[in-house]
C-alpha positions, 0 to 999 in steps of 0.5 A, a space after each residue: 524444541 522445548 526450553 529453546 532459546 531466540 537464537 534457536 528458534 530463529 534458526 530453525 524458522 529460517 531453515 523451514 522457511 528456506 525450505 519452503 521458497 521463502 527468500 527473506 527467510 531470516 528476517 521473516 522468522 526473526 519478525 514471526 518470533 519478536 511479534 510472538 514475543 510481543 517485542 519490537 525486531 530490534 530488541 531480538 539481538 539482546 533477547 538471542 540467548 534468552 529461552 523463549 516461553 511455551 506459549 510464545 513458542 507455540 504462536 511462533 510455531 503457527 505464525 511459522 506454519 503459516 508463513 511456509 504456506 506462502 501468506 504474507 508476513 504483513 497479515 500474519 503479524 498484523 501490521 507493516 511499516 511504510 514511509 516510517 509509520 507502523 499501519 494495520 494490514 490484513 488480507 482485505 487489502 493489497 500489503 504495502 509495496 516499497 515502490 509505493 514510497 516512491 508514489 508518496 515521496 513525490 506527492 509530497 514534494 509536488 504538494 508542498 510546492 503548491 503552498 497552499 491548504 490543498 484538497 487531496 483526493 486518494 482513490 482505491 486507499 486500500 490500507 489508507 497509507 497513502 492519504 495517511 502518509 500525505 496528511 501526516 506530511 501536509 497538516 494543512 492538506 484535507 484527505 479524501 479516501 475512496 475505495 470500491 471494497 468496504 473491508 479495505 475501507 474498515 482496514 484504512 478507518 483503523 489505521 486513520 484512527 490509529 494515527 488519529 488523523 479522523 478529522 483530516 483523512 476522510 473516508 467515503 461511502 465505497 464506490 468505484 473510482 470518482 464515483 464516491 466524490 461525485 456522490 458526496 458532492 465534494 468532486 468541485 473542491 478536490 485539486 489534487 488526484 493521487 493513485 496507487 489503482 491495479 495495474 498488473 495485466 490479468 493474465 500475468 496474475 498467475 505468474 505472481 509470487 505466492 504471497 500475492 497470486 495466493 493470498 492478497 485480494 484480486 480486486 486489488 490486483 487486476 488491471 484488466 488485459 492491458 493493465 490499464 482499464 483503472 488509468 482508461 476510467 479514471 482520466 477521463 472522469 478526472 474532466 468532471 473536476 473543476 479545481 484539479 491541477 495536479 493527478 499522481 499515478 503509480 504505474 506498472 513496470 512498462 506502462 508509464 508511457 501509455 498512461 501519458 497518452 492515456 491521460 493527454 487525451 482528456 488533458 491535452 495541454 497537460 505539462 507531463 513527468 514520468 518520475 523512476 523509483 529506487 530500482 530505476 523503473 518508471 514507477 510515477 507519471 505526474 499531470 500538471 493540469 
């Protein structure tokens, strides 16, 4: 479509993109043609009657192709918005989910109540988001980041520079569960354990949408056949913390109760709370220890 304008592109994207299962079709290519544009979504109403140059046509038209093959929109432009940051995404690791806000949300409002200079620990960081939203919320709070993948923690160091939070958000040697904690010696200062760790049942991986069955890594993903193999090896080793007070766990749809169990065996005395998200799912279970 030579010499077409914003207005026209869009509304060819979001045709193809229908065609193709898509359901957010028109705020995909809206945010396919701002980042071929290199403008912010917000200026595409202004820009509507404006034609748009060969080469940012051409980008459109291969960020389209690729968004009718089901590949998130979060790796295709590059970056993603959470808890009002802008953050670095690419297929290294899991894109941001809203509910994950509601993760956040309540560790901040736990954390801030505490009144003190805590020391957080964010195991399985993938993007960083969460130690980078809960360090950019609490200035006095020091950051641990652990992740079983080095790409995801290359993806979470651009973002910690990004937001040039390096000196509070600290990364650790890739490892799996508390095991980078314990390797550094830092596991004795640690007080607070936040989590967002793979929850979805292996068998229902299949069933997931394209964007994430296809594309999104599934290390990031797989919970085992239960869902909850990370909650059965993370509570547990949570004993080997001597100044823990405080765990935040984000759990899958359903599991919240059989996370409580889970950790009530190692913590038995534990005050427990099981915090919805927006949509009304049973999305966060809090331990006070």
């Amino acid at each position: 479509m030579t010499g077409a304008t914003v207005a026209q592109l869009i509304t060819q994207g979001t045709r193809e993109l229908k065609a193709a299962g898509v359901d957010s079709a028109h705020f995909d290519a809206s945010n396919l043609l701002a980042a071929a544009l290199g403008v912010e979504l917000r200026h595409i109403p202004v820009l509507r009657n404006d034609p748009v140059p060969p080469a940012a046509q051409q980008l459109f038209a291969e960020h389209l192709e690729r968004r009718t093959q089901r590949e998130p929109l979060q790796y295709i432009i590059g970056d993603t918005e959470f808890y009002g940051l802008r953050f670095k995404c690419d297929v290294h690791a899991m894109a941001p989910r809203p509910e994950t806000e509601t993760l956040v949300a309540v560790a901040i409002d736990r954390i801030t109540a505490l009144d003190a200079k805590p020391v957080i620990a964010d195991i399985g960081t993938g993007t960083g988001i969460v130690a980078i939203c809960l360090a950019q919320a609490l200035p006095e709070a020091t950051v641990y980041a652990t992740d079983s993948s080095p790409q995801a923690l290359g993806l979470a160091r651009e973002n910690v520079e990004l937001h040039r939070l390096a000196n509070r958000v600290i990364l650790l040697p890739p490892g799996s569960s508390l095991q980078p904690l314990l390797a550094v010696h830092v596991h004795e200062s640690v007080e607070i354990i936040v989590s967002n760790p793979p929850y979805v049942q292996t068998a229902q991986i299949n069933q997931l949408q394209p964007e994430i069955r296809d594309f999104e890594p599934r290390t990031a993903l797989d919970g085992g056949p239960d869902g909850l193999h990370c909650y059965h090896q993370l509570l547990p080793e949570c004993r080997q913390l001597p100044q823990l007070g405080l765990i935040i766990l984000e759990v899958g749809q359903g599991q919240a109760e059989a996370v409580c169990s889970i950790g009530q065996e190692s913590f038995p005395s534990a005050q427990v709370q099981i915090i919805p998200d927006l949509a009304g799912i049973q999305r966060v279970v809090v331990f006070h220890l």
